[in-house]
C-alpha positions as CSV (number, residue, x, y, z in Angstrom):
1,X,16.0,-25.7,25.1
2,X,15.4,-24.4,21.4
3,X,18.0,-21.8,19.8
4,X,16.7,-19.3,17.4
5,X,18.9,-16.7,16.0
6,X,18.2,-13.3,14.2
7,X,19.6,-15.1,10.9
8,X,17.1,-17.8,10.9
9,X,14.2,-15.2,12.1
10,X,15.2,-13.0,9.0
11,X,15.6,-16.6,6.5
12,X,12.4,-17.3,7.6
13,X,10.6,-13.9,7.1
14,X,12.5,-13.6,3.7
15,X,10.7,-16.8,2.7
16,X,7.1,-15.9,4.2
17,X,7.3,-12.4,3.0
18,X,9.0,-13.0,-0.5
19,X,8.7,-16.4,-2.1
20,X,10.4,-16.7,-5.1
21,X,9.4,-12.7,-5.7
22,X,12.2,-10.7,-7.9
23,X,15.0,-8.6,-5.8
24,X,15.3,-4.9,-5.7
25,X,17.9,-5.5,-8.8
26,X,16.5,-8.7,-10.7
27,X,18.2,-8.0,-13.8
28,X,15.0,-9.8,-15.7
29,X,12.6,-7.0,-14.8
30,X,12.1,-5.0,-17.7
31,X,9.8,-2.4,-16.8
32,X,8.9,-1.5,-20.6
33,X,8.1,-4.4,-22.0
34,X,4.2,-5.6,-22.1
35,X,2.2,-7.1,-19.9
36,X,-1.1,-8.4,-19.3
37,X,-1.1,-7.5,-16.0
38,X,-3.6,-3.9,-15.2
39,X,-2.9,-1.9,-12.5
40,X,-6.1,-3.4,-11.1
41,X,-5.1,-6.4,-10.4
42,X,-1.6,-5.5,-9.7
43,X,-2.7,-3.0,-7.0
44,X,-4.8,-5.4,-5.3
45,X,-1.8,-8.3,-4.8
46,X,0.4,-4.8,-4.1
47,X,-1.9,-3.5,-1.0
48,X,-2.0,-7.1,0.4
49,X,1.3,-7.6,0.7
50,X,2.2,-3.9,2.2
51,X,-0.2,-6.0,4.7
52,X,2.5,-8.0,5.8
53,X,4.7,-5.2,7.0
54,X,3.4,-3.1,10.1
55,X,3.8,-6.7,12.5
56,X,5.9,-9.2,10.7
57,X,8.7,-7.1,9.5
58,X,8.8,-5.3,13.0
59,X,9.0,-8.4,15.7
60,X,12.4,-6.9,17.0
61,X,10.4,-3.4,17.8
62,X,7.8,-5.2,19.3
63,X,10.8,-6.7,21.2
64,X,12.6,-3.5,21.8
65,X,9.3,-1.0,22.7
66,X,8.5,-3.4,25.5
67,X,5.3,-5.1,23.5
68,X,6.7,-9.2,23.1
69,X,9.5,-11.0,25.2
70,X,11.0,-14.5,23.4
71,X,9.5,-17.5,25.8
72,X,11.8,-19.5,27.7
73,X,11.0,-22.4,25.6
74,X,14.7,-20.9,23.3
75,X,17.7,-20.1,24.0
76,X,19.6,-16.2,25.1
77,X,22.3,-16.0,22.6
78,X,24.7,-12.9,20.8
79,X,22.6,-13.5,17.6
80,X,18.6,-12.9,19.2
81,X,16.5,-9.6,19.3
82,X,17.8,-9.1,23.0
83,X,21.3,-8.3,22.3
84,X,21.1,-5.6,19.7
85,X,23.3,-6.4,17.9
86,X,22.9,-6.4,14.2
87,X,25.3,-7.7,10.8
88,X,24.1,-6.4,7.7
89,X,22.1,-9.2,7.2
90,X,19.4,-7.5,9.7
91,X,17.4,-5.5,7.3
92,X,18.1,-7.2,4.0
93,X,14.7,-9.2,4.1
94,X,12.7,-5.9,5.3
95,X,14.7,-3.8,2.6
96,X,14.1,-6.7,-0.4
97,X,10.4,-6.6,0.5
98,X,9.2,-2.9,0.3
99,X,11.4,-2.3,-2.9
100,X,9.8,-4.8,-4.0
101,X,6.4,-3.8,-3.4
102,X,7.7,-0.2,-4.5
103,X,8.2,-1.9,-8.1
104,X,4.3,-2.9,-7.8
105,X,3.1,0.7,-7.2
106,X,5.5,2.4,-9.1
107,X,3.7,0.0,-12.3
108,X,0.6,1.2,-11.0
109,X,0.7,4.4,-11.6
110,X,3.1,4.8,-14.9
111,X,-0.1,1.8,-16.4
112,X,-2.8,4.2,-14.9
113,X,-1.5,7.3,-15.9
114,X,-1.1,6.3,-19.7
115,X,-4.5,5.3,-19.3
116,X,-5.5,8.7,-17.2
117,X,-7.4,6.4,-14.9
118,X,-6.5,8.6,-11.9
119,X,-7.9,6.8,-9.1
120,X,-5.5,4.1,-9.5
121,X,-2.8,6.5,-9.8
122,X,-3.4,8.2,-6.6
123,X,-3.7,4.9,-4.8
124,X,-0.2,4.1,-5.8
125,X,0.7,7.4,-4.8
126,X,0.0,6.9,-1.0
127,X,0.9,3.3,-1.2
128,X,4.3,4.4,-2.1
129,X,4.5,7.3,0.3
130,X,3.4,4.5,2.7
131,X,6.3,2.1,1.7
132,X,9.1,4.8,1.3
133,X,8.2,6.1,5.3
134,X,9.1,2.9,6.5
135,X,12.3,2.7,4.6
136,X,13.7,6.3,5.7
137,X,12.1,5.2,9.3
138,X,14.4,2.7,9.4
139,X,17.5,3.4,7.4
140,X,17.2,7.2,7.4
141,X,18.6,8.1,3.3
142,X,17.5,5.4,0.8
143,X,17.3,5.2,-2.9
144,X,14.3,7.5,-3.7
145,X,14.8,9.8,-7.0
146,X,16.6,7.0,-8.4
147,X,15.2,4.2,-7.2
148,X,12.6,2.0,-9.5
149,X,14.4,2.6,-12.8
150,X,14.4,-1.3,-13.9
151,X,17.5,-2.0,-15.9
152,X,18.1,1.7,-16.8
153,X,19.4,2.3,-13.3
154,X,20.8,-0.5,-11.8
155,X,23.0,2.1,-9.7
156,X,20.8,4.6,-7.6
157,X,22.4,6.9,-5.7
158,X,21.0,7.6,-1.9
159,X,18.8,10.7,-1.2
160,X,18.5,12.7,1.6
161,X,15.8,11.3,4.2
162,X,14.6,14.9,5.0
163,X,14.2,15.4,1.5
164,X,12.7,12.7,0.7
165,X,10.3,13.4,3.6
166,X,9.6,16.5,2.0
167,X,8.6,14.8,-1.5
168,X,6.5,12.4,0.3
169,X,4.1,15.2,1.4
170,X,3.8,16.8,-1.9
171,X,2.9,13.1,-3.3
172,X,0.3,13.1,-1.0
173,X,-0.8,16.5,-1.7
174,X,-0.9,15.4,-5.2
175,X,-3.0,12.1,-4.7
176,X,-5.6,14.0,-2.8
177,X,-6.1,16.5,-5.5
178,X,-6.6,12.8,-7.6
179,X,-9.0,11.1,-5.7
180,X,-11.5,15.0,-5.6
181,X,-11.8,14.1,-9.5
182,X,-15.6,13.2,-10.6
183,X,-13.3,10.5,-13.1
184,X,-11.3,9.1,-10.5
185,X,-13.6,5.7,-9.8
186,X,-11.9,2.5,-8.9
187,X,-13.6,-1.0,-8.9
188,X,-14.4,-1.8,-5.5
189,X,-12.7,-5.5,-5.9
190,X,-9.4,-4.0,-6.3
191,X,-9.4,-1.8,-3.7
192,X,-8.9,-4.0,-0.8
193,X,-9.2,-1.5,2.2
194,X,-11.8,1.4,1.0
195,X,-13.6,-0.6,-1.7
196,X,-13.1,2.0,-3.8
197,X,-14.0,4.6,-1.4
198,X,-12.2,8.2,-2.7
199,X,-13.3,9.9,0.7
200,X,-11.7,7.1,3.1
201,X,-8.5,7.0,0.8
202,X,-8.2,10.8,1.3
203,X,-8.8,10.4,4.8
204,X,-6.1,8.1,4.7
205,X,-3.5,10.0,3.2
206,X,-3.7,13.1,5.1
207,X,-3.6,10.8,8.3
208,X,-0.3,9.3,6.9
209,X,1.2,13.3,6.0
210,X,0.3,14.1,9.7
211,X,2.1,11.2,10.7
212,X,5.0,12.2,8.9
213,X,4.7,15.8,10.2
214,X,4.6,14.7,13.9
215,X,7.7,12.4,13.4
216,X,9.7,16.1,12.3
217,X,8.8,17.7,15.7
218,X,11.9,17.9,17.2
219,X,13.8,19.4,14.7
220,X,14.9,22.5,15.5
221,X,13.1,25.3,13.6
222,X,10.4,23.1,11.7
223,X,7.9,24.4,12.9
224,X,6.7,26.6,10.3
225,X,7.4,24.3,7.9
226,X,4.7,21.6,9.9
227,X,1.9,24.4,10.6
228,X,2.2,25.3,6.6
229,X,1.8,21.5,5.3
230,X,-0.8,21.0,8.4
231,X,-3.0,24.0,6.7
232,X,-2.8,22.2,3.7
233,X,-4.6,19.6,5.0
234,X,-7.0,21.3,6.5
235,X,-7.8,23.5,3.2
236,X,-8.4,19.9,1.3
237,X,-11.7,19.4,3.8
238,X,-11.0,15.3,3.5
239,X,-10.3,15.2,7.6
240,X,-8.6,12.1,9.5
241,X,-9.4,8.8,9.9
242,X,-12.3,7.7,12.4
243,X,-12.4,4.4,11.6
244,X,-9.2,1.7,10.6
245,X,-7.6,1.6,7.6
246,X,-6.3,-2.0,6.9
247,X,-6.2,-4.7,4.0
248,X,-8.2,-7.8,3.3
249,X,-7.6,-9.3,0.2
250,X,-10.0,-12.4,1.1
251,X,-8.0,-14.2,4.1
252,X,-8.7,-17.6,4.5
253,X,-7.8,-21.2,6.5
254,X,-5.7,-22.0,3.5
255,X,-2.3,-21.9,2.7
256,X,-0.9,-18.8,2.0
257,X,-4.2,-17.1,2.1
258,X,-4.3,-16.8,6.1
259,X,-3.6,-13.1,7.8
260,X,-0.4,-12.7,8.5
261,X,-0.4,-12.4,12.1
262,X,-2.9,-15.2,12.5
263,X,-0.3,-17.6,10.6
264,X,2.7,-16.8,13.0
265,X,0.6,-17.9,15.5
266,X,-1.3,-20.7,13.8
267,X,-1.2,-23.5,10.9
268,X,-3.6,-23.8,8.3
269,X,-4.7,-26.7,10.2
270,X,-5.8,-24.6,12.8
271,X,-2.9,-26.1,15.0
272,X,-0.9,-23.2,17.5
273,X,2.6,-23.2,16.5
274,X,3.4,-19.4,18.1
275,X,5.6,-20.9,20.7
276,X,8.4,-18.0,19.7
277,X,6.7,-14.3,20.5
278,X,5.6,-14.3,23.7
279,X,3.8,-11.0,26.3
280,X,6.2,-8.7,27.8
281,X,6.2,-8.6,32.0
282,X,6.8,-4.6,31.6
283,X,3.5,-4.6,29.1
284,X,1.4,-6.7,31.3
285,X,2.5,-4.8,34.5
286,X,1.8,-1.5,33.0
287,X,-1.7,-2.7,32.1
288,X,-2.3,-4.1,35.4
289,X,-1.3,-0.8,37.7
290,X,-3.8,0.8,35.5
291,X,-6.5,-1.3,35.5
292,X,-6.5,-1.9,31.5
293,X,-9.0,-4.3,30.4
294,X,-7.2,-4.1,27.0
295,X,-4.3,-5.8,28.8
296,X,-6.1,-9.5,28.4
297,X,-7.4,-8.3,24.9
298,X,-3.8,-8.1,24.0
299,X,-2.5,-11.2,25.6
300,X,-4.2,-14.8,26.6
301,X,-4.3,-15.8,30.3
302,X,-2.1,-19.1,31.7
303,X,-4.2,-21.0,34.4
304,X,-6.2,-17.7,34.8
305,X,-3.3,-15.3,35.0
306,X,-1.1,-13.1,32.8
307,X,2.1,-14.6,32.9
308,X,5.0,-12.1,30.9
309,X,8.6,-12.3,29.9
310,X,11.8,-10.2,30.0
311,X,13.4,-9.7,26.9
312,X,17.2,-11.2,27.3
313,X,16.1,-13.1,30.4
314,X,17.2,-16.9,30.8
315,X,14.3,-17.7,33.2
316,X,11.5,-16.5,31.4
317,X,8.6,-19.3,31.7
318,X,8.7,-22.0,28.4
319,X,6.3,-21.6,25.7
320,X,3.4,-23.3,27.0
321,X,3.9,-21.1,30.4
322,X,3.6,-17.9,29.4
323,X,1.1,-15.7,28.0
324,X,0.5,-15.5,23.9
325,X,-1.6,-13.4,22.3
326,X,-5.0,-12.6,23.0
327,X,-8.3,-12.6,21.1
328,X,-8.6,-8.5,20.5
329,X,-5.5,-8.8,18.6
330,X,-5.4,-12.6,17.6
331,X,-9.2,-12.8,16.2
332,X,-9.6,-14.7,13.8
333,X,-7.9,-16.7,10.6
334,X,-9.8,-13.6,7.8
335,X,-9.0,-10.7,10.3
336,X,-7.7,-7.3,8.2
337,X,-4.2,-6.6,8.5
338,X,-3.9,-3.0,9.8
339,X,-1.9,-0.2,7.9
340,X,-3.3,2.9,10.1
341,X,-5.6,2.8,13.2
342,X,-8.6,4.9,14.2
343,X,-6.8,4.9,17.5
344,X,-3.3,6.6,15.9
345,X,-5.2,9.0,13.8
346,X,-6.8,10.0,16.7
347,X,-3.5,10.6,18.6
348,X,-1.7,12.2,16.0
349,X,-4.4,14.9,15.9
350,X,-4.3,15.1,20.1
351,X,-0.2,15.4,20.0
352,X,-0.8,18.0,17.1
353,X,-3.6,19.9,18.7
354,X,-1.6,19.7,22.1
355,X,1.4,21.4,20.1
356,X,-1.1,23.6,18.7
357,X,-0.9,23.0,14.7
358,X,-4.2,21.7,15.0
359,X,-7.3,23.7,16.4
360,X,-9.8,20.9,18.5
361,X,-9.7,19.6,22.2
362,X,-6.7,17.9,23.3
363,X,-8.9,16.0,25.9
364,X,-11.4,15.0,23.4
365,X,-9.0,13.8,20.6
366,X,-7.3,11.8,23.3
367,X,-10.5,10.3,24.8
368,X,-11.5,9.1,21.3
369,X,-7.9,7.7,20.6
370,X,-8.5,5.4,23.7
371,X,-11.9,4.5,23.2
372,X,-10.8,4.1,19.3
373,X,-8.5,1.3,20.8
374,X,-10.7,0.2,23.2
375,X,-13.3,-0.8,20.5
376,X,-10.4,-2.3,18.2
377,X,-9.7,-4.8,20.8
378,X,-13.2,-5.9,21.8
379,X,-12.8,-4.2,25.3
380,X,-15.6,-2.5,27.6
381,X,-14.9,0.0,30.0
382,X,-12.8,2.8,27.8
383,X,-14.8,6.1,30.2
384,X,-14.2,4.5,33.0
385,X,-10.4,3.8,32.5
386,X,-9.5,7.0,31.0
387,X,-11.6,8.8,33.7
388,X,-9.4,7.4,36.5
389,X,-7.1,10.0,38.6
390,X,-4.2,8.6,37.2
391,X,-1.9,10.8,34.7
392,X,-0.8,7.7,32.9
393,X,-4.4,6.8,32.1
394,X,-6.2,10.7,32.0
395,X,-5.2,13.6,30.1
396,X,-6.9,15.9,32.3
397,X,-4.7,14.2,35.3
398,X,-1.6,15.8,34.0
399,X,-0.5,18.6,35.6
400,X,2.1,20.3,33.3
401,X,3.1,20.5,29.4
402,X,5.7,17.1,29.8
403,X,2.9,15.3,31.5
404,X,0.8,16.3,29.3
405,X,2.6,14.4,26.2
406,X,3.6,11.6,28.2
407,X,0.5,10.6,28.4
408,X,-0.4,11.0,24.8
409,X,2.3,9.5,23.8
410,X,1.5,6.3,26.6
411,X,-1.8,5.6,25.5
412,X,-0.5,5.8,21.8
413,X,1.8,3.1,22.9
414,X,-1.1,1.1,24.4
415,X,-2.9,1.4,21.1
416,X,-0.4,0.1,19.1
417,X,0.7,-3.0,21.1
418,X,0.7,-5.9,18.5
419,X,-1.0,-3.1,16.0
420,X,1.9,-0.9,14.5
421,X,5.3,-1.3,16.8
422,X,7.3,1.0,14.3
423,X,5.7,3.9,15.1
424,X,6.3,2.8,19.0
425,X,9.7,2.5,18.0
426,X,9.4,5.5,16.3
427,X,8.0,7.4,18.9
428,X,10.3,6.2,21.7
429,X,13.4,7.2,19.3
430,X,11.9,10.7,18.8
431,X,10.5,11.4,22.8
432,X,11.8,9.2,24.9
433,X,9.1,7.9,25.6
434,X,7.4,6.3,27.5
435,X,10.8,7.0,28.9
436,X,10.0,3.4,31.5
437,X,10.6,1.6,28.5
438,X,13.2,-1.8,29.8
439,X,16.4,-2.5,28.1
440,X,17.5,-5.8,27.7
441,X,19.1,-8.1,30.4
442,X,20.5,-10.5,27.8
443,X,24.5,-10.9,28.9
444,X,24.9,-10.7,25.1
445,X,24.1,-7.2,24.5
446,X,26.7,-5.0,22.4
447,X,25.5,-2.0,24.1
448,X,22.9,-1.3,26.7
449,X,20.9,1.1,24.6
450,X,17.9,-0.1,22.2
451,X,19.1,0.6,18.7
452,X,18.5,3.6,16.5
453,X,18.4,2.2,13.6
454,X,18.8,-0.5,11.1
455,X,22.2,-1.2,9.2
456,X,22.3,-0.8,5.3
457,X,21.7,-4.7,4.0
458,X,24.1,-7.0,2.7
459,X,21.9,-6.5,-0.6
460,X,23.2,-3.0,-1.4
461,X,26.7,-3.8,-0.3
462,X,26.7,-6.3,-2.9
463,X,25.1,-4.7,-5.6
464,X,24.6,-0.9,-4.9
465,X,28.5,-0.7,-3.3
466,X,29.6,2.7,-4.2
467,X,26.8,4.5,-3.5
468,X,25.9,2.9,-0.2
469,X,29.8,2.9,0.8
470,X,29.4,7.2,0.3
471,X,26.3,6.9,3.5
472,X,29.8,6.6,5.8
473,X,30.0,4.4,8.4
474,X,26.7,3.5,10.1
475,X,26.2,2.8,13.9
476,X,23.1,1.0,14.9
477,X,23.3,2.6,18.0
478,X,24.9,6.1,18.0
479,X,23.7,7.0,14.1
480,X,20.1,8.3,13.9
481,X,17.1,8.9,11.6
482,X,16.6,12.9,10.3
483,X,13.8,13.4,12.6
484,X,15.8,12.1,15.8
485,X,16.8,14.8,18.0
């Protein structure tokens, strides 16, 4: 039997993710001397590796939110994704990565707004609002006001996550107003998910400042503050997102040019070497009690069954005996890599209407979110399924206000199986829900909870000491994100 740890899981996604790329703090960056680089070009290698983030950086959520089990093929031990516990070491790779891609947009826009060229400067806007959610998702306050200073800052103090929330928004705000300018035109080339498309990037970014609005629902007395920013949106006339919003910067059956997901699950010989991430029993028998045709979009069949695992489990079925993933989610080798789906936007409009910040139909919004996912995965059937009398499947099936979200909130988490597992993680740290959710049966577990968040990485214990020393002392378990209640 194989033994992976979470050390060599994160050595290994440091290496895919990174290369030899610079660290948050490579003293050789200079970000005033010249270059021949143009934010162009810059944004287009930027936007494909934010590409990388939504699945590979989040295989433990996938883990935790009851999406992937580890096959039985590798060892239970007190360093994997089912015991929970963390060293500081956990999020270094994930915390390395978006800085670094942070560095990329934040050249972006200080090249394109020397230039005025304000299309480029509003990409980079969202692309960093993009980027900086993930880091307070996860670590709650983060270098933000500071941050991105080159060698004039090597020392950034830690804002507050709220507040930087807050900012994110007005950025937003800000890029929208951008991308209405008659002179904001961007080549298509560069623009690797609208091609250059103003209306789909606006679309975008007030899909991402609902997103962050939803996450601050149960904070006590935010209300106004979320129906004021939600009538923004509204005023700019730009809408949601109907269709998905991902990245393709030209993937390909060679190396280093495949999609991300497709190359942790295959060589660039074509040859299957996923033998690690495996289905989940609890997913699979979820999908099956409510007659989900997504469920064997989402996972491949073993000798004509779905065969799943439990995370921690020592008798979960070897690699080559349990179910992988399937083809609405594995498709193919040049398949875009996902930042926000139809199927999201839709449910963040049906949570918000259901909490009435939104005017619309709860029942429609949520009917389109699962047909929006249906259609993603290459299944048939969407009416049918969310027409059954079943209040895990049908809106109009729940009988009260709790139901009601549950089942928003359930289908969301359908949708983003293998698609976005942060903002499962997110949603489950925020709700509860879906409040089924199993913990781990590993014997190696610190404590029986799933985590809250990440640990500050060894990175900014090393080189950012003071000022990540004056965030206190952080639990993984008991500390929590802003937005938690």
């Amino acid at each position: 039997m194989k033994k992976i740890t979470i050390i060599t899981l994160i050595s290994i996604s440091i290496f895919a993710l990174n290369g030899c790329k610079k660290d948050y703090f490579d003293l050789s960056a200079n970000p005033n001397a010249s270059s021949t680089a143009t934010p162009a070009l810059v944004l287009t290698n930027a936007m494909a590796t934010t590409g990388t983030f939504p699945i590979l950086n989040f295989t433990f959520a996938s883990g935790w939110v009851g999406y992937w089990s580890p096959s039985g093929s590798y060892a239970v031990s007190a360093t994997d994704v089912a015991s929970y516990q963390q060293t500081t070491a956990f999020g270094d790779g994930l915390w390395r990565s978006v800085y670094d891609n942070l560095e990329d947009y934040a050249f972006v826009e200080s090249e394109a707004t020397k230039t005025g060229a304000s299309f480029y400067v509003a990409c980079a806007k969202v692309m960093k609002v993009y980027d900086y959610q993930i880091l307070v998702d996860v670590f709650n306050n983060v270098p933000y006001t500071e941050a991105l200073k080159g060698t004039s800052n090597l020392l950034p103090k830690y804002d507050n996550g709220q507040l930087i929330y807050e900012d994110l928004t007005k950025q937003l705000d800000a890029a929208v107003v951008l991308f209405q300018r008659s002179d904001a035109i961007g080549a298509p080339e560069s623009d690797i998910m609208f091609a250059g498309d103003n209306s789909q990037w606006i679309k975008f970014a007030n899909t991402l400042k609902l997103r962050l609005l939803i996450h601050q629902t149960q904070i006590s007395g935010r209300s106004t503050y979320i129906q004021t920013e939600i009538n923004k949106i509204i005023a700019n006339g730009g809408g949601f997102l109907t269709t998905d919003a991902g990245v393709n910067p030209g993937y390909s059956a060679s190396t280093g040019k495949q999609n991300p997901f497709w190359s942790l699950n295959y060589n660039t010989a074509g040859t299957y070497v996923g033998d690690y991430w495996k289905a989940s029993k609890y997913a699979i028998d979820f999908g099956n009690s409510t007659n989900d045709p997504r469920t064997e979009r989402i996972y491949s069949r073993i000798g004509g069954n779905l065969v799943g695992g439990k995370l921690g489990s020592t008798n979960n079925p070897v690699g080559s005996a349990i179910s992988g993933f399937g083809p609405g989610v594995l498709k193919s080798v040049a398949q875009p890599s996902l930042l926000i789906s139809a199927a999201e936007s839709y449910f963040l409009q049906a949570e918000a209407t259901f909490r009435t910040f939104l005017p619309g139909n709860v029942q429609t919004l949520f009917n389109s979110g699962v047909q929006a996912s249906f259609d993603y995965l290459g299944a048939s059937g969407a009416v049918a399924y969310y027409s059954q009398a079943n209040k895990n499947t049908n809106y109009a099936a729940a009988t009260n206000p709790a139901e009601q979200l549950a089942v928003i909130i359930r289908q969301k988490w359908v949708a983003n199986n293998t698609v976005m597992p942060l903002e499962a993680f997110n949603d489950y740290r925020r709700l509860g829900l879906p409040s089924d959710i199993p913990l781990s049966v590993s014997t190696f577990v610190d404590v029986r909870t799933i985590p809250t968040r990440y640990l500050y990485p060894t990175v900014e214990y090393s080189t950012n000491a003071a000022n990540v020393a004056a965030q206190g002392t952080i639990n993984h378990h008991t500390s929590k994100i802003f937005w938690m209640p």
